[in-house]
N, C-alpha and C positions, 0 to 999 in steps of 0.2 A: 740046928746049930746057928741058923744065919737069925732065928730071930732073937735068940738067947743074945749074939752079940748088940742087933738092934736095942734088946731091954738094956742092957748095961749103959749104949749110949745113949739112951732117955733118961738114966738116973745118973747122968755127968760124970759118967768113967771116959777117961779117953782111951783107946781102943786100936791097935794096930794091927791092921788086917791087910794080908796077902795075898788076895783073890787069886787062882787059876781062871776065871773066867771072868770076862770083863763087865757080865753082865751083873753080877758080885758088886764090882765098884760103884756101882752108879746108885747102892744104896746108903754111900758115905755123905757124912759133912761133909767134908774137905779130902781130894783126893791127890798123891804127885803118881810122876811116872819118874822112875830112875834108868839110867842107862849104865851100865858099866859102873856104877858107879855113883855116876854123876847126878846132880838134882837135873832134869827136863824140864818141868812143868808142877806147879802146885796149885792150885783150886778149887772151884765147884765143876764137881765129876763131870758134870754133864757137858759142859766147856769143855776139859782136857779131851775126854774121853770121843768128843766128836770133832777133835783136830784132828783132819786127817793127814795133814802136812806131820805134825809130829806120831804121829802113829806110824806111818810111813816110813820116819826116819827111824824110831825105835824097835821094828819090827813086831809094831801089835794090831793088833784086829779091833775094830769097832763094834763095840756091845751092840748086838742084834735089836735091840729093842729103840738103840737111835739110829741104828740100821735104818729099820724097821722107818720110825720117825722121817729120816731123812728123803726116802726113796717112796712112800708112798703118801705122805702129810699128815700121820698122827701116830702118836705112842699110843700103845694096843693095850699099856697098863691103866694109863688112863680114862683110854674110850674104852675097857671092860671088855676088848676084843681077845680072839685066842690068840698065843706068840705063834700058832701052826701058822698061823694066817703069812708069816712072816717068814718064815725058816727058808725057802727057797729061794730069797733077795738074794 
């Protein structure tokens, strides 16, 4: 499913996606977080997604993978590591 939606945003559909898992969002253009309602935060996922002041305040969790990023010095997608590597941060 997830790459189905990737193909459509390669051929310039735009695409609104409600991720259950945050690690979901981090393979958007452009990602917001709403609260109640309210706009939060709009930009590059990777930005919102690793504020952890506003995560905090919205009651969300930080995608494991900039978990991951943060707490040990490199995204595990990038250096081709397992996410196992990670799961216990």
């Amino acid at each position: 499913m997830l790459d189905m939606i990737d193909e459509f945003y390669r051929d310039g559909l735009t695409i609104l996606h409600v991720p259950q898992y945050p690690d979901e969002a981090l393979r958007a253009g452009k990602a917001a977080i709403m609260d109640y309602g309210a706009l939060i935060a709009v930009g590059e996922p990777e930005s919102i997604l690793g504020d952890e002041e506003c995560l905090r305040r919205c009651r969300l969790v930080m995608p494991k993978r900039l978990l991951c990023k943060k707490k040990l010095g490199f995204d595990y997608a990038d250096a081709g590591a397992m996410e196992s590597h990670c799961l216990k941060i």
